[in-house]
C-alpha positions in Angstrom: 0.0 0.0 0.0 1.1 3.7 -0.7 1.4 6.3 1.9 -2.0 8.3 1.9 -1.5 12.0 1.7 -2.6 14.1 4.6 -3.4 17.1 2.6 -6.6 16.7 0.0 -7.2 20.4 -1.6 -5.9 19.3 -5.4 -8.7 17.2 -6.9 -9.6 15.5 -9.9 -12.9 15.1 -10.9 -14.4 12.3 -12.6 -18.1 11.9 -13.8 -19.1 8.6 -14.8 -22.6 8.4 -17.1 -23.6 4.9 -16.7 -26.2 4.1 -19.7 -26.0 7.8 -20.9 -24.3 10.4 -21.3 -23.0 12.8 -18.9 -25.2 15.5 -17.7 -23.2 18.7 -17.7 -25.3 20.1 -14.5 -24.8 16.9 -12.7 -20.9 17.8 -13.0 -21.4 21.7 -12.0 -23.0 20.2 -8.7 -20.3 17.7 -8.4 -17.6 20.7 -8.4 -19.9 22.6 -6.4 -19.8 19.7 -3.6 -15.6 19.3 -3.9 -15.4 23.1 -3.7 -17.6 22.6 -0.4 -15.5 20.2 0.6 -12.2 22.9 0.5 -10.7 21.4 -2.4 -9.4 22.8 -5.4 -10.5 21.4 -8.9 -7.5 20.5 -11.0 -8.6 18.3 -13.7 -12.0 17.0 -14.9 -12.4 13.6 -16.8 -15.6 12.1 -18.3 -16.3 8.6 -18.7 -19.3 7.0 -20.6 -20.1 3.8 -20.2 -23.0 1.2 -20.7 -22.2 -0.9 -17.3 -19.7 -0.3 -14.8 -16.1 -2.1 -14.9 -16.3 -4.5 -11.7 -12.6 -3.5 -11.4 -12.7 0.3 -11.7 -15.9 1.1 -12.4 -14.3 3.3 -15.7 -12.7 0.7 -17.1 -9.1 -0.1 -17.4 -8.2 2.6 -19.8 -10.0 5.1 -18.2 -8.6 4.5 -15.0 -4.8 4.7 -16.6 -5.9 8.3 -17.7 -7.1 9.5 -14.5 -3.6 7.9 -12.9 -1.8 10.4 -15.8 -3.5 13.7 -15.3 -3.5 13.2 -11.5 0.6 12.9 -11.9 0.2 15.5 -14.7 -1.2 17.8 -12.1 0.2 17.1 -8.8 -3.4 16.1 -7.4 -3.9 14.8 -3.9 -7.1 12.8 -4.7 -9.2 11.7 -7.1 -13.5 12.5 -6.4 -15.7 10.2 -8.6 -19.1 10.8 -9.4 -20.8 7.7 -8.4 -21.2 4.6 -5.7 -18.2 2.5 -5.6 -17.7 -0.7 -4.1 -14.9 -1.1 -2.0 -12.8 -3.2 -3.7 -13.2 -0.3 -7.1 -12.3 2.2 -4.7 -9.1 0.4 -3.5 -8.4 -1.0 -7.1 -7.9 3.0 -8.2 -6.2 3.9 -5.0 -3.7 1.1 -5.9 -3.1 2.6 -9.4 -3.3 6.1 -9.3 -1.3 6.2 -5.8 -3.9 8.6 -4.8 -6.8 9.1 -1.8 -10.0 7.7 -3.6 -13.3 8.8 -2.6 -16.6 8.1 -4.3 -19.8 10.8 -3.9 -20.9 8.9 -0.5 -17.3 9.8 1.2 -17.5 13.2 -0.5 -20.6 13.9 1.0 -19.7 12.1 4.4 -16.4 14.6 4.3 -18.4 17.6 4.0 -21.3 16.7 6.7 -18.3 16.2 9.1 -16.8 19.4 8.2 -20.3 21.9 8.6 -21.5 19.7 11.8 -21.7 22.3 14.8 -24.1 20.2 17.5 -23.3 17.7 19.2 -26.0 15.5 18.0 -25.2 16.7 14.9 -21.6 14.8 15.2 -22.6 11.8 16.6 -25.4 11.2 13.6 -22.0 12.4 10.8 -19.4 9.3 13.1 -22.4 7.1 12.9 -22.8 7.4 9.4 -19.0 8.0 8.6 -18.0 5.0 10.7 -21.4 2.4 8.9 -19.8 4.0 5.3 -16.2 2.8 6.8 -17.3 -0.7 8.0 -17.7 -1.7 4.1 -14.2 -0.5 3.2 -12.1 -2.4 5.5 -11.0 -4.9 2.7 -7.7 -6.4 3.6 -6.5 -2.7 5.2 -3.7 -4.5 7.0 -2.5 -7.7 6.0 0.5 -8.2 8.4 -0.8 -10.0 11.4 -2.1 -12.3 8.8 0.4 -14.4 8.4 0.8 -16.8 11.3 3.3 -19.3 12.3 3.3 -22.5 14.6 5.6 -23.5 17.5 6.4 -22.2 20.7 7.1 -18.3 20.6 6.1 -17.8 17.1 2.1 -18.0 17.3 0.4 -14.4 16.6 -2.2 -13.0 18.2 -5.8 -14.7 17.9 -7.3 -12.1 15.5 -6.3 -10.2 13.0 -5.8 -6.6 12.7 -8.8 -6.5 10.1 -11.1 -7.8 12.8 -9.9 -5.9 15.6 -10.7 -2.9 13.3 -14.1 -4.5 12.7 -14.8 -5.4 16.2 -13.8 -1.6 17.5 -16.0 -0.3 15.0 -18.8 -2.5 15.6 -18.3 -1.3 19.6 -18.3 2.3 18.5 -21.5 2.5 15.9 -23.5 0.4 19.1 -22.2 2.9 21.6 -23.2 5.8 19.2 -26.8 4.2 18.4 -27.2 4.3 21.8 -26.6 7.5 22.4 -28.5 9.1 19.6 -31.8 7.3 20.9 -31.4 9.1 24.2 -31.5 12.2 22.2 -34.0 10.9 19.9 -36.0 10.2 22.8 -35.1 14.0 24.2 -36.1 15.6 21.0 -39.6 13.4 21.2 -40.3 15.0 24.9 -40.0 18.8 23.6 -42.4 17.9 20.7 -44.8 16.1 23.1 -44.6 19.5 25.1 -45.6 21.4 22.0 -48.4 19.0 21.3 -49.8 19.8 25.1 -50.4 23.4 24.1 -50.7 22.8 20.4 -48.8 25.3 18.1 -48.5 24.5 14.2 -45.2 23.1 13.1 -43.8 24.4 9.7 -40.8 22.6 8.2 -38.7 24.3 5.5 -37.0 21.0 2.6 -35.6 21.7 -0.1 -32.8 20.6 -2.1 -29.4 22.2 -0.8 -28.8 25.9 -1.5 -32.2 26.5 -2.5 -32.4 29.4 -0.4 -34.0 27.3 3.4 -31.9 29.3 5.3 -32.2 32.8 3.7 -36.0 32.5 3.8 -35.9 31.3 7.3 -33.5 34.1 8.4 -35.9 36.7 6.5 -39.3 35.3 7.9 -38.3 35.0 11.7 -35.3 37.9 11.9 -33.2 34.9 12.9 -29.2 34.5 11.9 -29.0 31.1 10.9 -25.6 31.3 8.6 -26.3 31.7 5.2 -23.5 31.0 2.2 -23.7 30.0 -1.8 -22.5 26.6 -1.3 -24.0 23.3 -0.6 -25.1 22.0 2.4 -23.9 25.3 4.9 -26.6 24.5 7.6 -26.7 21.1 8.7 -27.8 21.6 12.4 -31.4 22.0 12.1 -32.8 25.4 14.0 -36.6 26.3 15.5 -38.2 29.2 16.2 -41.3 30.8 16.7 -42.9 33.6 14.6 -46.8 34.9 14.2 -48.5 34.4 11.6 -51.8 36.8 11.4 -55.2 34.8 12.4 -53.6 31.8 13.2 -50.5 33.4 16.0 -47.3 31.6 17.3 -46.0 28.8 14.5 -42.6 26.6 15.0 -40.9 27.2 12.2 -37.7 24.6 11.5 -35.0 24.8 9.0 -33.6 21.4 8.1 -30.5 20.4 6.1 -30.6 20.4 2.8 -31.1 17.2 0.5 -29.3 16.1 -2.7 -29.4 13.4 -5.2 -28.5 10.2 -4.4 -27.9 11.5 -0.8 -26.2 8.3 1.1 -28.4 5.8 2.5 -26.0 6.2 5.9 -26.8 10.0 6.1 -30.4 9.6 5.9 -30.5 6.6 8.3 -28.2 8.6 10.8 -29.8 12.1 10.2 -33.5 10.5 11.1 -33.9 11.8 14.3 -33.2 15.3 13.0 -35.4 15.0 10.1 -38.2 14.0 12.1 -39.5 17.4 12.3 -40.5 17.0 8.8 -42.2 14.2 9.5 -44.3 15.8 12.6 -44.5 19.2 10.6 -48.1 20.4 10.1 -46.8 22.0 6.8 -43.7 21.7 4.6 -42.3 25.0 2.9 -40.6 23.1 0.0 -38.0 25.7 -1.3 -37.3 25.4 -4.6 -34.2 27.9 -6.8 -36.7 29.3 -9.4 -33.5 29.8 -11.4 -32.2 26.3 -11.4 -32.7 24.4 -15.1 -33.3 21.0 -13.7 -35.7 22.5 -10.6 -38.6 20.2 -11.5 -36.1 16.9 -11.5 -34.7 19.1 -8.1 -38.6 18.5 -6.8 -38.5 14.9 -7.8 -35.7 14.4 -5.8 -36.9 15.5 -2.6 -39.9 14.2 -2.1 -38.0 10.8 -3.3 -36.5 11.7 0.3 -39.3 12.8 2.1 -40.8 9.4 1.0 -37.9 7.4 2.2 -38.0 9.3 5.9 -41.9 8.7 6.3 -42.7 12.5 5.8 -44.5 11.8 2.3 -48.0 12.0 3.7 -47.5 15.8 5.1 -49.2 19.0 2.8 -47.0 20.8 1.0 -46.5 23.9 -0.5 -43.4 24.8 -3.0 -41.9 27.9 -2.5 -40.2 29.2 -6.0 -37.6 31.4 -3.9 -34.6 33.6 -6.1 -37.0 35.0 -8.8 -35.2 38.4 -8.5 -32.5 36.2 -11.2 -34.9 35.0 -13.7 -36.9 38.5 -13.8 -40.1 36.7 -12.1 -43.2 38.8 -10.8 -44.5 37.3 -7.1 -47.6 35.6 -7.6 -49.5 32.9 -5.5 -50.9 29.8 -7.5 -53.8 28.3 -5.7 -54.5 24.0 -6.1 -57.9 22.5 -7.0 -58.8 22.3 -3.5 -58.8 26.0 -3.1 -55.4 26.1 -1.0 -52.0 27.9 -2.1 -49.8 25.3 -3.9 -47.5 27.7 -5.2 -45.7 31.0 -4.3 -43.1 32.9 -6.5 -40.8 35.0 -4.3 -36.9 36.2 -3.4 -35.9 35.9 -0.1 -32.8 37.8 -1.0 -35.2 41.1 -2.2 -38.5 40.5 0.0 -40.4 40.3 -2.8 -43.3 38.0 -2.1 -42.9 37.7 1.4 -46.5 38.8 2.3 -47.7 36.2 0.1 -45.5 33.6 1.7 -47.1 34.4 5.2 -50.4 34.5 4.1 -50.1 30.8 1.9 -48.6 29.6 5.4 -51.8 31.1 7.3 -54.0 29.0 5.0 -51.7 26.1 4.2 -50.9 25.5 8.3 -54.6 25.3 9.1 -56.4 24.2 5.7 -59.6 23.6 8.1 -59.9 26.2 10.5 -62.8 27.8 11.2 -64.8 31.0 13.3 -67.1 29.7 16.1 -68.8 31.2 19.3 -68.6 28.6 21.8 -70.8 29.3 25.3 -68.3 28.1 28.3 -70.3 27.7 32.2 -67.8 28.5 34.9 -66.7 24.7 35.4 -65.0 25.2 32.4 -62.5 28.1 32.8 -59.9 26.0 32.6 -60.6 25.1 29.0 -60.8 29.0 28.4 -57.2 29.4 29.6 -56.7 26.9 27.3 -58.1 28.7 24.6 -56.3 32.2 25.2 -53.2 29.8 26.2 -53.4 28.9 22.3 -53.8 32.2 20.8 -57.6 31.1 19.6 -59.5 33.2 20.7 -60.4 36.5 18.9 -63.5 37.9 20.9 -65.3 37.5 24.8 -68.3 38.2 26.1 -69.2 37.8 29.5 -72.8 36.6 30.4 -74.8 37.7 33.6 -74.3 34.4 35.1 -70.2 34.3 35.2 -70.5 32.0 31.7 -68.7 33.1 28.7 -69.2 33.4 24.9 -66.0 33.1 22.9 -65.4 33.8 19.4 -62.3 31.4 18.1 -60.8 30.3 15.4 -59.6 26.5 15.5 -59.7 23.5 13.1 -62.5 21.6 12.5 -61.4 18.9 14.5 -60.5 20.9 17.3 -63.7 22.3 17.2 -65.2 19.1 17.7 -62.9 18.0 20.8 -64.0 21.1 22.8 -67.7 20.4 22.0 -67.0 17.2 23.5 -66.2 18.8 26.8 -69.0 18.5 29.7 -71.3 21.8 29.4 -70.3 23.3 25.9 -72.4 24.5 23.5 -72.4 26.4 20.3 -74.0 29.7 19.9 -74.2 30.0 16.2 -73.5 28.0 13.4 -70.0 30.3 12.3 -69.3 33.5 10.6 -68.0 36.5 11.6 -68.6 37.1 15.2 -67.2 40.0 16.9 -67.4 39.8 21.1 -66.0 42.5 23.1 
């Protein structure tokens, strides 16, 4: 084996198109995700091929031309565009004498890098350590090779599966830790549910513009940069929305295509508040050619973390580059589906809030509930809630409420002992 550089910031690039060619956008993101990464593009090659070469993936002369423009241009490592097993990646490594890593380790690399919390960490080791328990092919081959006779035995296992082994120890000890703050996270959002307040989760595909619209509809300072996947740690907070008040509000990381299997396993916890969400603001770059294959590919991984079933509603964010007018589109159903905007410029802000007003609470409703005394503690409730819009006190100490809730909710506080509806709905105005 070859000495492994320590440094990585020269890299080749090398896009594979397996069945077709090429796709010159799929190699701007590819750059775009090594330049994350803090390398330094030196040399680009592309490959075409109808199957992949079990060897190298590229094929034998392929792979003797990426070993000659990585000498040619003093690269530290070669990036490749695809999945490769680990016996391709060590196959290159072996040949071109440089670090190999497919898009799964590019991505892995990157996570590790932008990952501030410490949950955050332990999800990027899990899922760095379950992508490392597939490479260690023959790693270390010297304790191996075992004699007989007194004195010249080795030791029981080898160095392969003591690597295995600590691993092994170390993704269990890390599982374990990650439910306690699974289970953590799941106390806080059964707190929320007590006093019920809608969840909005903002998806999108990475450096779409989550975080700039987040920063510019709660004043927050979530760090913002053109490059992919700058927020990983997922942040909440609160804003109020007119005629529905307080609603959580959570930026999530950002997804990609073919984002590794380990990633989304180990990020689960975290991406279960788009799965509990009440709404999801799916951010999409207006400006991007390929934004409707960009749609595709997130709800492929919404699907895949059990968040598929959740409304929806696509925010067209950066129109101020494509010359764009704001404009809401509204579905059959009579709900927002669309909303054209710029974070960056404002423009269509207003008509962001008011689609989340409607698209958080698709069924809520006016009524004017009549509450006796025994129930005042369903009226703190109520004002505890931000639902009520209007009171009137009745000579006997009763109350007649105007709020605004869901249908369903409607329906629960009917169920309580001694409440009744005054009117049938409209606009009721109590003082």
């Amino acid at each position: 084996m070859f000495e492994r550089p320590r440094g990585g910031e020269r890299a080749i690039l090398v896009g594979v198109g397996i069945g077709h060619n090429v796709d010159p956008h799929d190699t701007a993101e590819f750059k775009a995700l090594a330049a994350s990464a803090g390398t330094q593009t030196v040399g680009v090659i592309i490959a075409n091929r109808s199957r992949p070469d079990p060897r190298y993936f590229v094929g034998s002369g392929k792979a003797e031309e990426i070993k000659a423009v990585a000498e040619e241009h003093d690269a530290d490592v070669v990036l490749v565009d695809q999945t490769l097993s680990p016996s391709q990646e060590r196959n290159l490594e072996q040949l071109t004498c440089r670090r190999v890593l497919d898009r799964n380790g590019l991505i892995l690399d990157i996570f590790a890098q932008r990952a501030r919390s410490f949950e955050g960490k332990l999800q990027v080791e899990l899922a760095q350590l379950s992508h490392l328990s597939t490479r260690l092919v023959r790693g270390w081959t010297h304790l191996e090779r075992q004699k007989g006779g007194i004195g010249l035995r080795g030791p029981g296992e080898t160095q392969l599966e003591t690597d295995r082994r600590l691993i092994a120890k170390r993704i269990r000890h890390l599982q374990t830790r990650l439910e306690k703050l699974a289970q953590q996270r799941d106390t806080g959002r059964h707190v929320r549910r007590e006093v019920p307040v809608p969840t909005v989760a903002l998806v999108g595909y990475t450096n779409a513009g989550k975080s700039t619209l987040f920063n510019a509809l709660t004043g927050a300072t979530t760090f913002v940069a053109d490059q992919l996947f700058a927020t990983l740690d997922p942040t909440v907070r609160r804003i109020e929305i007119a005629g529905i008040g307080e609603v959580v509000l959570a930026d999530t990381v950002g997804f990609v295509r073919e984002l590794p299997h380990e990633l989304i396993a180990a990020f689960r916890s975290t991406l279960q508040e788009a799965r509990d969400a009440d709404l999801l603001l799916h951010v999409v770059d207006a400006s991007d050619p390929k934004r409707d294959e960009r749609i595709h590919q997130v709800r492929k991984v919404l699907s895949d973390i059990g968040a598929g079933h959740v409304r929806e509603l696509l925010v067209f964010n950066k129109i101020d580059l494509i010359e764009e007018s704001a404009r809401v589109l509204v579905g059959q159903d009579g709900m927002p589906s669309q909303v054209w905007g710029s974070a960056v410029s404002g423009a269509g802000l207003d008509l962001v809030r008011a689609a989340l007003s409607r698209g958080v609470r698709p069924h809520q409703v006016k009524r004017t509930l009549h509450l006796p005394l025994a129930a005042a503690s369903l009226r703190s409730e109520l004002y505890q809630r931000n639902a009520v819009r209007g009171e009137k006190q009745c000579e006997d100490g009763s109350w007649e409420i105007a709020v605004e809730l869901d249908l369903s909710e409607i329906a629960k506080v009917l169920g309580r002992k001694g409440v009744d509806l005054v009117d049938n709905g409209g606009n009721v105005n109590l003082h």
